[in-house]
N, C-alpha and C positions, 0 to 999 in steps of 0.2 A: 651239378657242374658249376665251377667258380668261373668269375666272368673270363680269367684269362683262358682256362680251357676253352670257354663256348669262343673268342678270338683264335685259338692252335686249331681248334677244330673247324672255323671256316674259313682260317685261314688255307688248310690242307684241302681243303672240299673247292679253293677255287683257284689252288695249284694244281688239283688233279683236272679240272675245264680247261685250261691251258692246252695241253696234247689236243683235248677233243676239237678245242677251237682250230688248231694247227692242221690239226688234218680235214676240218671242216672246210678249212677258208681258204690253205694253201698246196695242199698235197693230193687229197682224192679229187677236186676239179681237172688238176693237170692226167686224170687216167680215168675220163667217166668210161663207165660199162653200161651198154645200151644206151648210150649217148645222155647219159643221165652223171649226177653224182649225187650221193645220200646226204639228207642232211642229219648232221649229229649232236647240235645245239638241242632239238628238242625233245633225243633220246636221253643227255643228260641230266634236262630239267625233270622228266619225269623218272629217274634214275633215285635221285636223291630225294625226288615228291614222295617217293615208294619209301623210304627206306627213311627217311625222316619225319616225314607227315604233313598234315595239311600247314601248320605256321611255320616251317621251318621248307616246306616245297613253295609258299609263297611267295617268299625273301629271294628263297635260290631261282624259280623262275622269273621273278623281276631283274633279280642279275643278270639271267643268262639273257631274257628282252631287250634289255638295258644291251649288253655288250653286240648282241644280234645285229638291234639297230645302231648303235657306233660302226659296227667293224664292215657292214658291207650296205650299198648303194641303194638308195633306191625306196627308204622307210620312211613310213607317212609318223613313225611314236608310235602307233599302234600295240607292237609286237610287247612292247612291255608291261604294259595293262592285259593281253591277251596272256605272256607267257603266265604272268602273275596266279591269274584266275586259274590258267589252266595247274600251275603248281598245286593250287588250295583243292580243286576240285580231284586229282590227282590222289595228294596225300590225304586227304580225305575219307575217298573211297577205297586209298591200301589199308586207313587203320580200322575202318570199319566192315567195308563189303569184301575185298577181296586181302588177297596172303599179301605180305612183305613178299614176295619170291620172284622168282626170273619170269615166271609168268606169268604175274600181276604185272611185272614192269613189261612185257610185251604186249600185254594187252592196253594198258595206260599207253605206251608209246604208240602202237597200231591208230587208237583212238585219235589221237594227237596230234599225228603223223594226217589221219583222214582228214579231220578238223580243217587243219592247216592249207592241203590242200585243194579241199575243194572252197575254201574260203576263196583261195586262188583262182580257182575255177570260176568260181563266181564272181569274183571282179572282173574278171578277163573277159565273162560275158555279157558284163551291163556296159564296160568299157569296148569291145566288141574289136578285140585286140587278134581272138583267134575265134576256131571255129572248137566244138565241146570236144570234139572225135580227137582233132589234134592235141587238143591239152590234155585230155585223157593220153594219150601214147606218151606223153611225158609224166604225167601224174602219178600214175600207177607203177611203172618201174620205179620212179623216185622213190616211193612208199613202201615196193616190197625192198630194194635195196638198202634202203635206211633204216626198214626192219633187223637185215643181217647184220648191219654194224650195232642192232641196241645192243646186241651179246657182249663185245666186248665193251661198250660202253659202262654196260649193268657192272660188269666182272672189277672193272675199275674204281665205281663208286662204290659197291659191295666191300672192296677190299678198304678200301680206305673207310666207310662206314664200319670196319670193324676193328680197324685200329682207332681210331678216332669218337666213332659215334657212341649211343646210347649202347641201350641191349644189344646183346650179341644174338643174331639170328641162328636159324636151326638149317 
């Protein structure tokens, strides 16, 4: 790829985070189900970690850390060295252990997703913020509910990894 493709093509990979940010930040909060809303920053990071690989899921997880911690309240900087690693580790294990397919990316996101929140869980309880019982009742729907959005998350970066990206997947 010539450098202006590799700019078309991430350029289009962080027009297509745009919607996911939209409905992450501004649209499914206003209608959680089980008093929850999915998060879908870090079904995308590992969307594109799958489908592009470990140096190209590391950049895009730094973005999407990076944008994470601008766009809402409350971040120590953390989130962008985390998303980072978590992209490498990610694409990583799609180009060697597991498939490119929706089910590598459910599985990388599941993992992710867990990662994530018991990281939370775990500050919550050195900080002694809540009790484990209560943040589990949040935890765990969060996790299965932002499982059913990686689908279409996947179907989005899928589609655009196929106009845009490398190899065309099977």
């Amino acid at each position: 790829m010539t450098r202006q493709d590799l700019i078309h093509k991430w350029l289009i990979y962080a027009l297509g985070l745009v919607p996911v940010w939209l409905l992450d930040a501004y649209i499914l909060p206003r209608f959680p189900l089980f008093g929850v809303a999915p998060m879908l920053l870090p079904a995308a990071a590992a969307a594109v970690a799958v489908l592009e690989g470990a140096l190209a899921g590391t950049g895009f997880g730094l973005a999407v850390g990076l944008l994470w911690e601008l766009a809402y309240p409350g971040g120590f900087g953390g989130l962008v060295l985390f998303m980072a690693l978590a992209g490498m580790l990610i694409g990583a294990l799609s180009q060697f252990a597991l498939s490119q397919s929706t089910a590598g990316c459910l599985v990388c996101s599941a993992a992710l997703l867990l990662v994530l929140d018991g990281l939370r869980i775990f500050r919550g309880l050195m900080k002694n913020t809540a009790t484990l019982s209560s943040m589990l009742q949040v935890a765990v729907p969060e996790v299965l509910l932002s499982l059913l959005w990686t689908l279409p998350v996947w179907l989005l970066f899928r589609f655009i990894f196929s106009r845009v990206g490398g190899d065309k997947l099977a």
